[in-house]
C-alpha positions as CSV (number, residue, x, y, z in Angstrom):
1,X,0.0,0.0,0.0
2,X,2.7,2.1,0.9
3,X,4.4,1.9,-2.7
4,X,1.2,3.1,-4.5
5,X,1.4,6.0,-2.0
6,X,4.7,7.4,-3.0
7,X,3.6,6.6,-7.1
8,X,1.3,8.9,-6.6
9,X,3.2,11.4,-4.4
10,X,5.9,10.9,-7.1
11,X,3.7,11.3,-10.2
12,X,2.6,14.6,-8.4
13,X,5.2,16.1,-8.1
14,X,6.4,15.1,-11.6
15,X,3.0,16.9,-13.1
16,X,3.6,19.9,-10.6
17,X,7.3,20.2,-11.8
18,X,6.8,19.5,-15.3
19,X,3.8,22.1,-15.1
20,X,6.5,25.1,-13.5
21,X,9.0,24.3,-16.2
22,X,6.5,25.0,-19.1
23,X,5.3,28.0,-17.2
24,X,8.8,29.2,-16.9
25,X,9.5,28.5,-20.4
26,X,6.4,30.4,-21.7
27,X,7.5,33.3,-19.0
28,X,11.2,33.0,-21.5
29,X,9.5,33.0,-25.2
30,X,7.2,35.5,-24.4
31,X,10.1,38.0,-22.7
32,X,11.0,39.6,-26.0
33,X,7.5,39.7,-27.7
34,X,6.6,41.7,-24.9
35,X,8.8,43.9,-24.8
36,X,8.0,45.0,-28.3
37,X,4.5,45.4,-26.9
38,X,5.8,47.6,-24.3
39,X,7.4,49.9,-27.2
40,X,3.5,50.0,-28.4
41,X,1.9,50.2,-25.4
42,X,3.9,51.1,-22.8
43,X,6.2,54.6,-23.5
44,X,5.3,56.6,-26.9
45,X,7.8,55.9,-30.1
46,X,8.4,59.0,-31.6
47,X,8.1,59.0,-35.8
48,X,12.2,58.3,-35.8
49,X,11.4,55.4,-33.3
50,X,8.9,54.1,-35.9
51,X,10.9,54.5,-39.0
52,X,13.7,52.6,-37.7
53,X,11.8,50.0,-36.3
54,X,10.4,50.0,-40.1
55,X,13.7,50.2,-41.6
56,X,14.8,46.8,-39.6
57,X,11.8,44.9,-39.9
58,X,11.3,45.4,-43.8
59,X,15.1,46.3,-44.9
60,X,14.1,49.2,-46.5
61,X,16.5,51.2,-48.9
62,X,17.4,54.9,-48.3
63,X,14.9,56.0,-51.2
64,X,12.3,53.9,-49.3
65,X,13.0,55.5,-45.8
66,X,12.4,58.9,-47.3
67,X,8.9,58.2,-49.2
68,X,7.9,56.4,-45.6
69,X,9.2,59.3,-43.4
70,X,6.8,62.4,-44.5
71,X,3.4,59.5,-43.8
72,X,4.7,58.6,-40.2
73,X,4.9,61.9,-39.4
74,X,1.6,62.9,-40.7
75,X,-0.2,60.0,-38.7
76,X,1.7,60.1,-35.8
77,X,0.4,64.2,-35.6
78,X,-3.1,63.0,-36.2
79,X,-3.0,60.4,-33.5
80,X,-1.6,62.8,-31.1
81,X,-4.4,65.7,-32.4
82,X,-6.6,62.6,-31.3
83,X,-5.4,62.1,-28.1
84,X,-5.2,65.4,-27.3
85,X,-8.9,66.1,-28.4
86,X,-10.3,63.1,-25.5
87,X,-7.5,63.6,-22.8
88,X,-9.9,66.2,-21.1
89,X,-12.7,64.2,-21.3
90,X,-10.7,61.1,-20.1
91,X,-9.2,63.0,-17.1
92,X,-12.7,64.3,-16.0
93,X,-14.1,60.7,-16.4
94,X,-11.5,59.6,-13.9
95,X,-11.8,61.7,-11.6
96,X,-15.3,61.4,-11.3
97,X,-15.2,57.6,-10.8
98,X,-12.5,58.2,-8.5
99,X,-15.2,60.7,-6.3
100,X,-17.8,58.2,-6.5
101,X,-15.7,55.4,-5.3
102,X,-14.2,57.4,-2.4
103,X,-18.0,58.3,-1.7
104,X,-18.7,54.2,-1.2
């Protein structure tokens, strides 16, 4: 009786190790996906940051580079045109929710 009890201790431990290493290994693969992520998410690229990241990802020649640069500008003006058009709205938003859940 005693040998089926440390079988299944064993196999246990086994699934719970074998269970950390793949969550440590996903934790690894993931590291530098998500730290491109970050770049988009995280801290603002600026239109330089953007066109280099464009000129490594697609190998783009000089003549290229200079047809692309004049377009990220322009959207990366209208994005910030948007953001600057809701921030208001967004910060009085918060700050109301944060008054009514102070007021619970």
């Amino acid at each position: 009786m005693t040998k089926f009890k440390n079988i299944k201790s064993n196999g246990k431990g086994l699934i719970l190790t074998i269970a950390s290493l793949l969550i440590i290994a996903t934790g690894l693969i993931m590291q530098p996906i998500l730290a491109e992520a970050r770049g988009r998410f995280g801290q603002q690229r600026t239109p330089d940051d953007m066109v280099q990241h464009l000129i490594e990802r697609l190998d783009l020649t000089p003549e290229q580079t200079d047809e692309i640069k004049p377009i990220i500008q322009e959207s990366f003006e209208k994005r910030q045109e948007v953001r600057d058009k809701y921030s208001e709205e967004r910060n009085q938003t918060r700050n109301a929710m944060r008054d009514e859940m102070h007021a619970i």
